[in-house]
Backbone atoms as SQL, in Angstrom:
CREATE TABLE atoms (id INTEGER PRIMARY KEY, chain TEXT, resi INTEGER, resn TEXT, atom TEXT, x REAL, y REAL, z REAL);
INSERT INTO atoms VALUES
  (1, 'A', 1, 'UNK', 'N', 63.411, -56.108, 10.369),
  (2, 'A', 1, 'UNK', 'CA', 62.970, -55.070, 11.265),
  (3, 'A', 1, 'UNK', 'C', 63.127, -53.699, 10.605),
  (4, 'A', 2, 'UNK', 'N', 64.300, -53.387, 9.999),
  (5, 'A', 2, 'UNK', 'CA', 64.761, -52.267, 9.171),
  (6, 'A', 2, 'UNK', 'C', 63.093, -51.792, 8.263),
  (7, 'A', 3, 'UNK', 'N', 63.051, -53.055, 7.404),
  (8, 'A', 3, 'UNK', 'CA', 62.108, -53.107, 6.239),
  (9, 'A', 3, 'UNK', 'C', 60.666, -52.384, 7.180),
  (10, 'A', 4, 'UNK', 'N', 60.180, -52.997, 8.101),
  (11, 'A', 4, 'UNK', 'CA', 59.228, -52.553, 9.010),
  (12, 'A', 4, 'UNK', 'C', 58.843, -50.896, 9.491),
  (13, 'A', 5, 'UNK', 'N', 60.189, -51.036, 9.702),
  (14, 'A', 5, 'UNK', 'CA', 60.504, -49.191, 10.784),
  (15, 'A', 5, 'UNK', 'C', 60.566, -48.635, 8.913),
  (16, 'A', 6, 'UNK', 'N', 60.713, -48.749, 7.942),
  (17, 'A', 6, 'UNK', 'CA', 61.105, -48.200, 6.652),
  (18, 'A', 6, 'UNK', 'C', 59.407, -47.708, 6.620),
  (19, 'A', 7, 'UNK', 'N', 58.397, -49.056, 6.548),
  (20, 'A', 7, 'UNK', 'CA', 56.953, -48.764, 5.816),
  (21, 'A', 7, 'UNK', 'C', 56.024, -48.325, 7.033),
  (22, 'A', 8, 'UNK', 'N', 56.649, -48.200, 7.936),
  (23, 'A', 8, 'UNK', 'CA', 55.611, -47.521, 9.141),
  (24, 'A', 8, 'UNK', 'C', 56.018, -45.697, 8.934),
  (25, 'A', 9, 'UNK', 'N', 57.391, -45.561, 9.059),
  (26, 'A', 9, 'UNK', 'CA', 57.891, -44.136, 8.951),
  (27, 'A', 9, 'UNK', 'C', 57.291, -43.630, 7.419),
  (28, 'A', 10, 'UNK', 'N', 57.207, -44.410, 6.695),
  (29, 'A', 10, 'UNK', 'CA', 56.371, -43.656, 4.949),
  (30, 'A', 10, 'UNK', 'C', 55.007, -43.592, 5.322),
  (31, 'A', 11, 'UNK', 'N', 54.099, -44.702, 5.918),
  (32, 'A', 11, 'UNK', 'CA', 52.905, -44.322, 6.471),
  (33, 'A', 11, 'UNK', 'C', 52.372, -43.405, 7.534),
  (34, 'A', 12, 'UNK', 'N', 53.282, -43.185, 8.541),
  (35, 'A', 12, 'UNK', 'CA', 53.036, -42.011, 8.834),
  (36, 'A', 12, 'UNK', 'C', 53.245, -40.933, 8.349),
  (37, 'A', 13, 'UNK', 'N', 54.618, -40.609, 7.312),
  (38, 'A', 13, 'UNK', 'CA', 54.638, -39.233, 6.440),
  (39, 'A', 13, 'UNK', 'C', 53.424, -38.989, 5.612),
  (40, 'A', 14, 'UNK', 'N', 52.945, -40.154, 4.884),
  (41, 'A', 14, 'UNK', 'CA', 51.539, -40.052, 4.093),
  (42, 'A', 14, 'UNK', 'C', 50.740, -39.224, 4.863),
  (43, 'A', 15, 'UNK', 'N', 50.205, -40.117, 5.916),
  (44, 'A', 15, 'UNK', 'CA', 49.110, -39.774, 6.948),
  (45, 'A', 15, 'UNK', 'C', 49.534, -38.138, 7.558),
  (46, 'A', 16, 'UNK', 'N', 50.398, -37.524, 7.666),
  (47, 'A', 16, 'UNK', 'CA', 50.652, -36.531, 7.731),
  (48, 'A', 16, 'UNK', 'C', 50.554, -35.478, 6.853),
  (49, 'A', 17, 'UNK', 'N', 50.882, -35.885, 5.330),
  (50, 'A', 17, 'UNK', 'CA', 51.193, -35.440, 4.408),
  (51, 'A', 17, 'UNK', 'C', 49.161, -34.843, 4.149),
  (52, 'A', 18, 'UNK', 'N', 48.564, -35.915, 4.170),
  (53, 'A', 18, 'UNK', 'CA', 46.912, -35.940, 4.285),
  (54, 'A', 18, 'UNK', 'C', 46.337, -35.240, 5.269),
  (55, 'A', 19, 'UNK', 'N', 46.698, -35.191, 6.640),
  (56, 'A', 19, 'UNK', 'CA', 46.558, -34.575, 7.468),
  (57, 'A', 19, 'UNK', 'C', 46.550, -33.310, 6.853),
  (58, 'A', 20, 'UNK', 'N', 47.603, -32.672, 6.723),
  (59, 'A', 20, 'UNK', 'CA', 47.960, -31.413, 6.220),
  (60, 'A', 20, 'UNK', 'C', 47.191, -30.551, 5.173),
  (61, 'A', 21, 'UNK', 'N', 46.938, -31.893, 4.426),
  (62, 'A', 21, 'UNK', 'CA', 45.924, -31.813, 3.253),
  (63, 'A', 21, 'UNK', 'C', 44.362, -31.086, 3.476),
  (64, 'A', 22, 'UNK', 'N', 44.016, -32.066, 4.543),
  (65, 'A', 22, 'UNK', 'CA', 42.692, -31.698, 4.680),
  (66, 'A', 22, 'UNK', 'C', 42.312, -30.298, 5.511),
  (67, 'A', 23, 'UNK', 'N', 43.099, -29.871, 6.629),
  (68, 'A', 23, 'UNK', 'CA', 43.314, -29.111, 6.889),
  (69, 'A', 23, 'UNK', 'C', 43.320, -27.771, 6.221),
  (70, 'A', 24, 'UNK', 'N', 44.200, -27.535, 5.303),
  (71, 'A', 24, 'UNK', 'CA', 44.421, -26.656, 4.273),
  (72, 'A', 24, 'UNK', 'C', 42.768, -26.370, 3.696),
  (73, 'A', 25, 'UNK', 'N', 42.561, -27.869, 2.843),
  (74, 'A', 25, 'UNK', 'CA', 40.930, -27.717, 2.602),
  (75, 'A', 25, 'UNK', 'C', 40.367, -27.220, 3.179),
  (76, 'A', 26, 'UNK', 'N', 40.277, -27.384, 4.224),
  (77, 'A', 26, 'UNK', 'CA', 38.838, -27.122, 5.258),
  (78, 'A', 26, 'UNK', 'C', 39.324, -25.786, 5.268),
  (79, 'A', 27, 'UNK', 'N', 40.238, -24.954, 5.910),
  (80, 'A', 27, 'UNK', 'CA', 40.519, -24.024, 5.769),
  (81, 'A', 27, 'UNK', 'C', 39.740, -22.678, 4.591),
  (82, 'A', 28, 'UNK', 'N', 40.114, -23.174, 3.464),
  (83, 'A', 28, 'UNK', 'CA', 40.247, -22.758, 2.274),
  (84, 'A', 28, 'UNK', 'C', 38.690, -22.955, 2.059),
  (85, 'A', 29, 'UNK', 'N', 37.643, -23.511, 2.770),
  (86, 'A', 29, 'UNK', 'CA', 36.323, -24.296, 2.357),
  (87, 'A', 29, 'UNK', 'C', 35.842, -22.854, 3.154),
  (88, 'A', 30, 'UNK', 'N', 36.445, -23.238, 4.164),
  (89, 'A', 30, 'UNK', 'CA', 35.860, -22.021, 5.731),
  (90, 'A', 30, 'UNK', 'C', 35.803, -20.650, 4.775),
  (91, 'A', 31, 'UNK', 'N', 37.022, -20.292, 4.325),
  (92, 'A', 31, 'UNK', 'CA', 37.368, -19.055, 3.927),
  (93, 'A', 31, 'UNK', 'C', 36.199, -18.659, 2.828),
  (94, 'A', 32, 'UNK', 'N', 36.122, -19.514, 1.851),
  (95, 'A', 32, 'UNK', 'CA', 35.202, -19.255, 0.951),
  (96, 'A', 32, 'UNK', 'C', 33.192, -19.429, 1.624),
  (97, 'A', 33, 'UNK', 'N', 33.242, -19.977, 2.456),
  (98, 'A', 33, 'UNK', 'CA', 31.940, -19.978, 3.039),
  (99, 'A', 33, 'UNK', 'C', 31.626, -18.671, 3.520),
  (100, 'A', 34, 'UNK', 'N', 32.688, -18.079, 4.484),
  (101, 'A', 34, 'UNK', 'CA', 32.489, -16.636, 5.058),
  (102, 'A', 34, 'UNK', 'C', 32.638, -15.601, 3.732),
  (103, 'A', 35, 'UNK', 'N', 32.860, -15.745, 2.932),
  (104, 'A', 35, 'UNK', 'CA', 32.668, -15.447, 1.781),
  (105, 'A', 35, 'UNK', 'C', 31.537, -14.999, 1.023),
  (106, 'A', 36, 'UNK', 'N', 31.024, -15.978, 1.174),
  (107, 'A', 36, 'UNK', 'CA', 29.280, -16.324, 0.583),
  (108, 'A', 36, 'UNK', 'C', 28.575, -15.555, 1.488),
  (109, 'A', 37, 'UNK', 'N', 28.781, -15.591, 2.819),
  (110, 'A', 37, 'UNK', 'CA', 28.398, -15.317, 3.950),
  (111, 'A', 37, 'UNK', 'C', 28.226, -13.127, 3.820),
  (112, 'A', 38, 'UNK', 'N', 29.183, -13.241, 3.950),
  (113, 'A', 38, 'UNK', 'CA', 29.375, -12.061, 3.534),
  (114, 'A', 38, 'UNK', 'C', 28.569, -11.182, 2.365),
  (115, 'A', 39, 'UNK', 'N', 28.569, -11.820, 1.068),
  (116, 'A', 39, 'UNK', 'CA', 27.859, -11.463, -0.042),
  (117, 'A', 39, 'UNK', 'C', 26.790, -11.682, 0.132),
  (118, 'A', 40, 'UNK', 'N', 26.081, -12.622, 1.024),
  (119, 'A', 40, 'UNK', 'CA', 24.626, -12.907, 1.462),
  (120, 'A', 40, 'UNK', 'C', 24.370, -11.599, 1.638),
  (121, 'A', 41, 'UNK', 'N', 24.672, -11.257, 3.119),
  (122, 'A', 41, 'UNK', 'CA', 24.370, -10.207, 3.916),
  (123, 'A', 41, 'UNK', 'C', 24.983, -9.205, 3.081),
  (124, 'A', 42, 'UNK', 'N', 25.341, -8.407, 2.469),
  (125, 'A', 42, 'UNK', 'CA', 25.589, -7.191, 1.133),
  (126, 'A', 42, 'UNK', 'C', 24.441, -7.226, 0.316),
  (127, 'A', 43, 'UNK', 'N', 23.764, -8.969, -0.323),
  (128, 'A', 43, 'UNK', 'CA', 22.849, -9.005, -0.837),
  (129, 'A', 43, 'UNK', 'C', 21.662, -8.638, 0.074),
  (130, 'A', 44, 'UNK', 'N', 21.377, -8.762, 1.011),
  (131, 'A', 44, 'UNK', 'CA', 20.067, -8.310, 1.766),
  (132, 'A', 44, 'UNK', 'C', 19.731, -6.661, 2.094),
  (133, 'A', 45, 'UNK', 'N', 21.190, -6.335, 2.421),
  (134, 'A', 45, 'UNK', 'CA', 20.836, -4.809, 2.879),
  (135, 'A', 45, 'UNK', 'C', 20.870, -3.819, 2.040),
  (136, 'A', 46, 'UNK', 'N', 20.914, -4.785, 0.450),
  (137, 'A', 46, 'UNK', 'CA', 21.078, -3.966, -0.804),
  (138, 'A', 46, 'UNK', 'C', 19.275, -4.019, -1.430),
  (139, 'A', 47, 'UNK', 'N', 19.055, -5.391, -0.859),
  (140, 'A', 47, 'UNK', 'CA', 17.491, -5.672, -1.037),
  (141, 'A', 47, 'UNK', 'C', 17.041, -4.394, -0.372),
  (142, 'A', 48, 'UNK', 'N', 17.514, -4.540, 0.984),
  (143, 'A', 48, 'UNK', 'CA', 16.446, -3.586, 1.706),
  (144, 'A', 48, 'UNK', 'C', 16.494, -2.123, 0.978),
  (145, 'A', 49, 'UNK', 'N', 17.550, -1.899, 0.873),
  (146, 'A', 49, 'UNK', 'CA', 17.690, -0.181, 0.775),
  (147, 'A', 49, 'UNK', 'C', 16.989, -0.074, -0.838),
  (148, 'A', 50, 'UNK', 'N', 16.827, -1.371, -1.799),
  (149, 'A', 50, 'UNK', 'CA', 15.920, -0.871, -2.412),
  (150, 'A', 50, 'UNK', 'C', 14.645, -1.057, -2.268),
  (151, 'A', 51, 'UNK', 'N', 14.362, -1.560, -1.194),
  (152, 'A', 51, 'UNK', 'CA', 12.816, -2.272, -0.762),
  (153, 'A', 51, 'UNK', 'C', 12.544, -0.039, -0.493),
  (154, 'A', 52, 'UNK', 'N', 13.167, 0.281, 0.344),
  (155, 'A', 52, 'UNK', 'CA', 12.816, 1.721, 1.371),
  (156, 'A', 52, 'UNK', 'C', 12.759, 2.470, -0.125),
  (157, 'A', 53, 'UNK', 'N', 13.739, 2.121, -0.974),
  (158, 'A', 53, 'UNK', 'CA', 13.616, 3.235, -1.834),
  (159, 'A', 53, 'UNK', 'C', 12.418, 3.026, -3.104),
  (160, 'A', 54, 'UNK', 'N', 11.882, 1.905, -3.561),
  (161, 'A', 54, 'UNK', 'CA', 10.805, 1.625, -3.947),
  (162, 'A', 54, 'UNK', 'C', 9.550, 2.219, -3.120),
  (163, 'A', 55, 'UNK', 'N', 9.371, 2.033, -1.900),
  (164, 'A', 55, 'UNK', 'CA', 8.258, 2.535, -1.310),
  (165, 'A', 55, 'UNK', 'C', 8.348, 4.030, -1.091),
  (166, 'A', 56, 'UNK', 'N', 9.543, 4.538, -1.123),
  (167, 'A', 56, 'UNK', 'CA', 9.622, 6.233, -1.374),
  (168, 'A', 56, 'UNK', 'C', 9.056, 6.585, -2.407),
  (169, 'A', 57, 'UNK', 'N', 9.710, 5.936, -4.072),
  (170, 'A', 57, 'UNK', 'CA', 8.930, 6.650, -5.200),
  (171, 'A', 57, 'UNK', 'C', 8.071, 6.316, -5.454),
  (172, 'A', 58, 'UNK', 'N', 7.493, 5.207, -4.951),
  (173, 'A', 58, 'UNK', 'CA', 5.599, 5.259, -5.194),
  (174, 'A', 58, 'UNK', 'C', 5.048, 5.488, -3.965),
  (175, 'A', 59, 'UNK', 'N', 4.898, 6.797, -3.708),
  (176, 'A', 59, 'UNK', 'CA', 4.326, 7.340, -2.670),
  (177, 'A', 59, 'UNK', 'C', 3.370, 8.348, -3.454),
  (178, 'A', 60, 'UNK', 'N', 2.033, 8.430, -3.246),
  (179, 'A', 60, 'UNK', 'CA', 0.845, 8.993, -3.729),
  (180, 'A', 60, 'UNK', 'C', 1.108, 10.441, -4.450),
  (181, 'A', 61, 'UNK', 'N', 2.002, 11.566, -3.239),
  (182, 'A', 61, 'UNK', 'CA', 1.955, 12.596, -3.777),
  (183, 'A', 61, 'UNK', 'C', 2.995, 12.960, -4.733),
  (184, 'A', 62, 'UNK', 'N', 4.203, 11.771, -4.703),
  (185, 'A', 62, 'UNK', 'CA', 5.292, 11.808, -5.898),
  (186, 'A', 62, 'UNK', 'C', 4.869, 11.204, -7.193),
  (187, 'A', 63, 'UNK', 'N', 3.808, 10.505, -7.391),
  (188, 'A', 63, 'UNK', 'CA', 3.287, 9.518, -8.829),
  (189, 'A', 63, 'UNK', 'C', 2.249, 10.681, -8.883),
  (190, 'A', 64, 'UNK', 'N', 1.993, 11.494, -8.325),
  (191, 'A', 64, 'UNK', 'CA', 0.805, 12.484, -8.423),
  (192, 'A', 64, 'UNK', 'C', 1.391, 13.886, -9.300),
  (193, 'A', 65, 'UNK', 'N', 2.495, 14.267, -8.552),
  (194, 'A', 65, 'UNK', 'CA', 3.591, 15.240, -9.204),
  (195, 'A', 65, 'UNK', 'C', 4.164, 14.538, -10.627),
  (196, 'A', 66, 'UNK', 'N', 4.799, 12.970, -10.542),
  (197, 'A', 66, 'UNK', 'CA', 5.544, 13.137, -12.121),
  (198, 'A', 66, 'UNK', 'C', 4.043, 13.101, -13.269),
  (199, 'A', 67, 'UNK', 'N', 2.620, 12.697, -12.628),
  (200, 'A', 67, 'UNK', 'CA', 1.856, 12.810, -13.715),
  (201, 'A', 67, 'UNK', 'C', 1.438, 14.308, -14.021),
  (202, 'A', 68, 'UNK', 'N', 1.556, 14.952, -13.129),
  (203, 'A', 68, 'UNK', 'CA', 1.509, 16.572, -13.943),
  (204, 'A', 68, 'UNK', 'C', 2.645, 17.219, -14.636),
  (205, 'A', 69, 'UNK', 'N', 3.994, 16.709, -14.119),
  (206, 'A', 69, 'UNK', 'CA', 4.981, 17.183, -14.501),
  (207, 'A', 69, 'UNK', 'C', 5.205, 16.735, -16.153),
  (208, 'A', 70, 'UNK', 'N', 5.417, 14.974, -16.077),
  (209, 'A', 70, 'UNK', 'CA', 5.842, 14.481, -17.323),
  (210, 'A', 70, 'UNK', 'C', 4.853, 14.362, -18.199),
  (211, 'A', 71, 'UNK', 'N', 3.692, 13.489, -17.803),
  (212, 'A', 71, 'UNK', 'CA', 2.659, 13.386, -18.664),
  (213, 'A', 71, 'UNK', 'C', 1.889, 14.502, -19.017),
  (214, 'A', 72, 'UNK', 'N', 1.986, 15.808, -18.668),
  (215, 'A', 72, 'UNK', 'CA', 0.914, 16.780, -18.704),
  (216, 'A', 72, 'UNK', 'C', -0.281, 16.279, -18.331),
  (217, 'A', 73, 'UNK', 'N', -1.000, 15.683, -16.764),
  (218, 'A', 73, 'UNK', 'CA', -1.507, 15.311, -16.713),
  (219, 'A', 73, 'UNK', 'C', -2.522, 16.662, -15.870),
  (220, 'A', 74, 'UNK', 'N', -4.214, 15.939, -15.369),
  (221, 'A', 74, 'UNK', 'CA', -4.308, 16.968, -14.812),
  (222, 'A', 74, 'UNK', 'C', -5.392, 16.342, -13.585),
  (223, 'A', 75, 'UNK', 'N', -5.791, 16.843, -12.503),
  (224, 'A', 75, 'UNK', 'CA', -7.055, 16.259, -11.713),
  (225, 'A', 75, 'UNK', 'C', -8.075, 16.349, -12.199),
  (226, 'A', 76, 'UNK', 'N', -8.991, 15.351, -12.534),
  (227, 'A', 76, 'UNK', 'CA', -10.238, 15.081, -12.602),
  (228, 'A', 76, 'UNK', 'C', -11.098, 16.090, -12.020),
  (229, 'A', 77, 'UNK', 'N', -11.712, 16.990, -12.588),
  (230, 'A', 77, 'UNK', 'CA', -13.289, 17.773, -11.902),
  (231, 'A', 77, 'UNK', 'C', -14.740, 17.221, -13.013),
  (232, 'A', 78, 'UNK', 'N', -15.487, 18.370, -12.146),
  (233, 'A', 78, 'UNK', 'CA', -16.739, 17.774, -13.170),
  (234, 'A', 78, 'UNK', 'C', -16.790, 18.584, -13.966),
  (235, 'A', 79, 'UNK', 'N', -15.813, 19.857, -14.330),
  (236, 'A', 79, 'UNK', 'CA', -15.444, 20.776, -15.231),
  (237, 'A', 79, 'UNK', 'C', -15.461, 20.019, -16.384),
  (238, 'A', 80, 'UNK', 'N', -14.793, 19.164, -16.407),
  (239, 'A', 80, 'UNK', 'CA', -13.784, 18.343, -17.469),
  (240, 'A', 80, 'UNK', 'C', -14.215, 16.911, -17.592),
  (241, 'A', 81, 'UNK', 'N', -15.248, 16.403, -16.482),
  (242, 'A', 81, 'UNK', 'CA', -15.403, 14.914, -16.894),
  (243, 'A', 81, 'UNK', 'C', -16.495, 14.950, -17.971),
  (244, 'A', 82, 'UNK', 'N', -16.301, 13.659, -18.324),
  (245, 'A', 82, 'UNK', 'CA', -17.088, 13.659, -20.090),
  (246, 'A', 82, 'UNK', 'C', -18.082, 12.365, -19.586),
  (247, 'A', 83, 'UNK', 'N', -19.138, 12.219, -19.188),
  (248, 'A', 83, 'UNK', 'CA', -19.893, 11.177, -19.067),
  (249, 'A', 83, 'UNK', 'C', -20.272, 10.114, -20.215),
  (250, 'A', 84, 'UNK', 'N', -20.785, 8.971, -20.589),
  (251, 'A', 84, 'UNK', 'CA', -20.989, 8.360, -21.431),
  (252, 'A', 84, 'UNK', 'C', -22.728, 7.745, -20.871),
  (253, 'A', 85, 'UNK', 'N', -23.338, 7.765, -22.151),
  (254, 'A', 85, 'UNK', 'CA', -24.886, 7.266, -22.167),
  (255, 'A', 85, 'UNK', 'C', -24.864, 6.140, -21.625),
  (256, 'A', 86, 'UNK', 'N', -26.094, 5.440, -21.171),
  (257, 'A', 86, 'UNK', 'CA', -26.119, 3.989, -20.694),
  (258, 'A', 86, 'UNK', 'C', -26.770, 3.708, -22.407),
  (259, 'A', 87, 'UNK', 'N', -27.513, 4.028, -23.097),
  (260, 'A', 87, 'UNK', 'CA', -27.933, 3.635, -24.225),
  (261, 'A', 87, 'UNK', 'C', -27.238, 3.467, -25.207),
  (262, 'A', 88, 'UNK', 'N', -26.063, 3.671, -25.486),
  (263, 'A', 88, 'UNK', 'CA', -25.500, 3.456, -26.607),
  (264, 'A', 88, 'UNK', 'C', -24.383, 2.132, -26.714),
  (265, 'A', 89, 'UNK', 'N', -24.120, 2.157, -24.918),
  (266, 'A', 89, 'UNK', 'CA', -23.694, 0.734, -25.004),
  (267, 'A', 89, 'UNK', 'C', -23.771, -0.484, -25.109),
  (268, 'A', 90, 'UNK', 'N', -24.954, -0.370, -25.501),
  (269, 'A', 90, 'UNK', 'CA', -25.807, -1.921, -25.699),
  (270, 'A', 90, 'UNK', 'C', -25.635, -2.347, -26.943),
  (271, 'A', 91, 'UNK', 'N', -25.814, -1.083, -27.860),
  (272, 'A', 91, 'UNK', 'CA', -25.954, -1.507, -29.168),
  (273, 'A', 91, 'UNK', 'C', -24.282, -1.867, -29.617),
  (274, 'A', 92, 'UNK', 'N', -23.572, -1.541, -29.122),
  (275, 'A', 92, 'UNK', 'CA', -21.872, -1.892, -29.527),
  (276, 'A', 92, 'UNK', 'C', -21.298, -2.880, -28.674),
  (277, 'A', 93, 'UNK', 'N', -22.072, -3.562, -27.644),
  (278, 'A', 93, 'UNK', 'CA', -21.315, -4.673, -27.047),
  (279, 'A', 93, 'UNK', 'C', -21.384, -5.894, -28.171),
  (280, 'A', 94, 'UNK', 'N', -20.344, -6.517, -28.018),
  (281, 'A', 94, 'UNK', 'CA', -20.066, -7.693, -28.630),
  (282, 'A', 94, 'UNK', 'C', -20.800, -9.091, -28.472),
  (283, 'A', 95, 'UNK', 'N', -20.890, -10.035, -29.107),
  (284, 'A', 95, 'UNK', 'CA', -21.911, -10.752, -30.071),
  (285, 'A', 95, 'UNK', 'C', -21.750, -11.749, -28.500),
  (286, 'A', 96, 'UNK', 'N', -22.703, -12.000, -27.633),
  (287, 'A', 96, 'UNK', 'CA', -22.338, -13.067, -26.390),
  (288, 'A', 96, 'UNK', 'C', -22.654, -12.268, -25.193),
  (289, 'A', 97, 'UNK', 'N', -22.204, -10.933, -25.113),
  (290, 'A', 97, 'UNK', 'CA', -22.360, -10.037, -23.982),
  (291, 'A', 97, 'UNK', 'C', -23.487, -9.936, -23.189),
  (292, 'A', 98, 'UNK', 'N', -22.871, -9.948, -22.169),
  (293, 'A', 98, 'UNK', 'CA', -24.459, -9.189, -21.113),
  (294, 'A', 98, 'UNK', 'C', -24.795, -8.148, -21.259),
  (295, 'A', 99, 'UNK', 'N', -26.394, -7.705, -21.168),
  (296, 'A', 99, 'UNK', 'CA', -26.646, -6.420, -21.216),
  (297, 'A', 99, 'UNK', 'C', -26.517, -6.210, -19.936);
């Protein structure tokens, strides 16, 4: 009987011992999920704020400003546009081309 009450009292310390175990895990599983969880959502509202700030600097009249500013660029008039012949492009298209 001794021998009995001996391997039931070690099987329940095990089963406890496991108990305890998994617990802890799950715990420790939880913790790191809200985790992820967390860095998800940091990752999205970091998306967004560069989604808003992408559509700020390509906005018409700011790509309009850095091309005068950086490029020395300038607006198109008919001051300045340079037309090209319809006749001369025939003779320089390449060997297959449509006229």
């Amino acid at each position: 009987m001794t021998r009995l009450n001996f391997v039931l009292l070690i099987a329940v310390l095990a089963s406890a011992l496991y108990l305890v175990h998994n617990q802890y895990e799950s715990r420790r599983l939880y913790v790191e999920l809200e985790m992820a969880n967390a860095q998800i959502r940091k990752s999205e509202a970091e998306n967004e704020r560069l989604q808003v700030e992408k559509r700020a600097q390509a906005t018409p009249l700011r790509v309009e400003k850095l091309a005068k500013d950086r490029l020395n660029m300038r607006t198109a008039t008919p001051a300045i546009t340079q037309y090209v012949s319809g006749g001369q492009a025939g003779k320089d298209a390449p060997v297959g081309a449509m006229p």
